[in-house]
N, C-alpha and C positions, 0 to 999 in steps of 0.2 A: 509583512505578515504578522498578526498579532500572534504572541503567545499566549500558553495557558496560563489561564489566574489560578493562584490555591483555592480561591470564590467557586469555581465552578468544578471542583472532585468533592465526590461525594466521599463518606464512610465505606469499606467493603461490602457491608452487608447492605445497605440501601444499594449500591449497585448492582451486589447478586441478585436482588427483588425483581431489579430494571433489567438484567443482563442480555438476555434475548431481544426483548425489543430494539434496546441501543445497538446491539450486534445487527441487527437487520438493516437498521440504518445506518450505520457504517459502512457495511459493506456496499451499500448504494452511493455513497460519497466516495468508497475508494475506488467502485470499479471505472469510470471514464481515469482516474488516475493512477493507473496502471498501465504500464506501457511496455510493451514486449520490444526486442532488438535483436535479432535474429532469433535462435535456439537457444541461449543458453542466461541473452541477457532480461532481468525485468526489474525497471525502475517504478519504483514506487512513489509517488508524491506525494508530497507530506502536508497537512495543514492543522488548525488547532486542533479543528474536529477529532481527525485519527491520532494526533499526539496525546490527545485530552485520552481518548480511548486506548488506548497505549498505556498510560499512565491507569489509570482505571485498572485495568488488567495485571500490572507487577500488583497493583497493590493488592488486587482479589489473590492474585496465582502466591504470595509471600508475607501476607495478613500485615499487612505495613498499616501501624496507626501513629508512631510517632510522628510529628509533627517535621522534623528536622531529615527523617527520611525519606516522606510524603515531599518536603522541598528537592533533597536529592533527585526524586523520581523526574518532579518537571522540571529540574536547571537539565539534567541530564537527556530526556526528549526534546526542553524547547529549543537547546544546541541543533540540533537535527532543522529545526523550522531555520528557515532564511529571516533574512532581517528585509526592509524596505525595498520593494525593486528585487528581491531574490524567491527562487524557490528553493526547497530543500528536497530531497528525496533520499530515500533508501533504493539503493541498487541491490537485485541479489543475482549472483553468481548461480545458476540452478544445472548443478550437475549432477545426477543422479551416483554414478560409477565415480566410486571412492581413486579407482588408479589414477582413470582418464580425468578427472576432477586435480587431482593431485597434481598434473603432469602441466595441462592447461594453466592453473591459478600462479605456476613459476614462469611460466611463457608469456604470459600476460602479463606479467609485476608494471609495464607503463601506460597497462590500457585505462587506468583513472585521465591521466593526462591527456588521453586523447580523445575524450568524450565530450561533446560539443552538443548542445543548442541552436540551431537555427529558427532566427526571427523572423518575423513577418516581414522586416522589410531587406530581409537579405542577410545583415549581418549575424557572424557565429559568436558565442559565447561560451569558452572551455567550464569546465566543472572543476570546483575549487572541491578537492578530499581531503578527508582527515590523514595524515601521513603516520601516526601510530594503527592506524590499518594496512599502513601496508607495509610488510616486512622486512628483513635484510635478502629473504632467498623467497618469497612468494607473496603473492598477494591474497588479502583474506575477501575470502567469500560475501561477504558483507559490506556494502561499503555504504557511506555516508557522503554523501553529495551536496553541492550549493549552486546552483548557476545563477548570475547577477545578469537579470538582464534588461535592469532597469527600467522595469516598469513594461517592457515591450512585450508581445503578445509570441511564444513559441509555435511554429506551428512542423516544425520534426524535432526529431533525437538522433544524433548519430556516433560514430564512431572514425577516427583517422587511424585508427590502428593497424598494421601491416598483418593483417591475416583477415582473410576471409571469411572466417567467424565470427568474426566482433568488429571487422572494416566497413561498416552500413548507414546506410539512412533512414528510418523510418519515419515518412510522414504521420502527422498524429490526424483522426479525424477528427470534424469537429467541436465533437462533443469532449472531447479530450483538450483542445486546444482551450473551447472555452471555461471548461473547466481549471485549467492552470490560469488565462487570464482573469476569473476571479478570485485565484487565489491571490492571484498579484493586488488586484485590489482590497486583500482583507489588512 
């Protein structure tokens, strides 16, 4: 997966200029790579596109013009992007009810580990997380995901986790699937 170059982020104000139109296409790149998992789960696929746009945004939303913080922005998204053979994603945890939220995200502390890939020719591939996400006593809401699956074409997402909330399979369609296989090719 390539990453973003400092070459392609613009100034904040030249992208405020752009901002609507680049929002509209983004949101058409991200939505086949959005992938729901029962109720609660939605991974999000990551590629330069939405990193680059990702990046764009702190710097609109926090008027970042140093050069040295502008670099922070993209070392700290393109961590997010997979390397050769991987994809990246953001997972988000989408619980609306602060208790039930609360109560779940400690029940879950080893549902990173049990989040898998399945490939087109059969074989699974777990999800490698950042472990500063997930805590001594719960798991954060946000997580950051990599599956390596070397180049092979996904075609579900699922879950081995012992509850029937987040224990799933979701095939991906198409258009989702081909959408991750070019990401594998960028």
């Amino acid at each position: 997966m390539s990453k973003v170059e400092r070459s392609t982020i613009v100034d904040f104000v030249t992208y405020e200029d752009r901002r609507q139109e680049i929002r509209q296409q983004i949101l058409a790149v991200k939505r086949p790579r959005r992938i729901h998992l029962g109720e609660y789960l939605t991974f999000l696929f990551e590629n330069s596109d939405t990193m680059r746009y990702q990046v764009q945004e702190m710097m609109r939303a926090e008027r970042i013009v140093r050069e040295r913080d502008i670099q922070h922005e993209l070392d700290t998204y393109n961590e997010v992007l997979g390397d050769v053979g991987q994809l990246g994603c953001t997972l988000l945890i989408e619980i609306d009810d602060s208790d039930k939220r609360d109560v779940k995200l400690v029940r879950w502390m080893g549902l990173p580990e049990a989040l898998y890939l399945r490939l087109e020719d059969g074989d699974t591939v777990g999800a490698q997380y950042d472990e500063r996400q997930v805590g001594e006593t719960r798991l954060s809401s946000v997580q950051y995901l990599k599956f390596d699956t070397g180049g092979r074409k996904p075609v579900a997402i699922g879950s081995t986790f012992d509850d029937a909330e987040v224990g799933l399979e979701q095939p991906l369609t198409s258009e989702q699937a081909e959408a991750l296989a070019a990401d594998l090719l960028d």
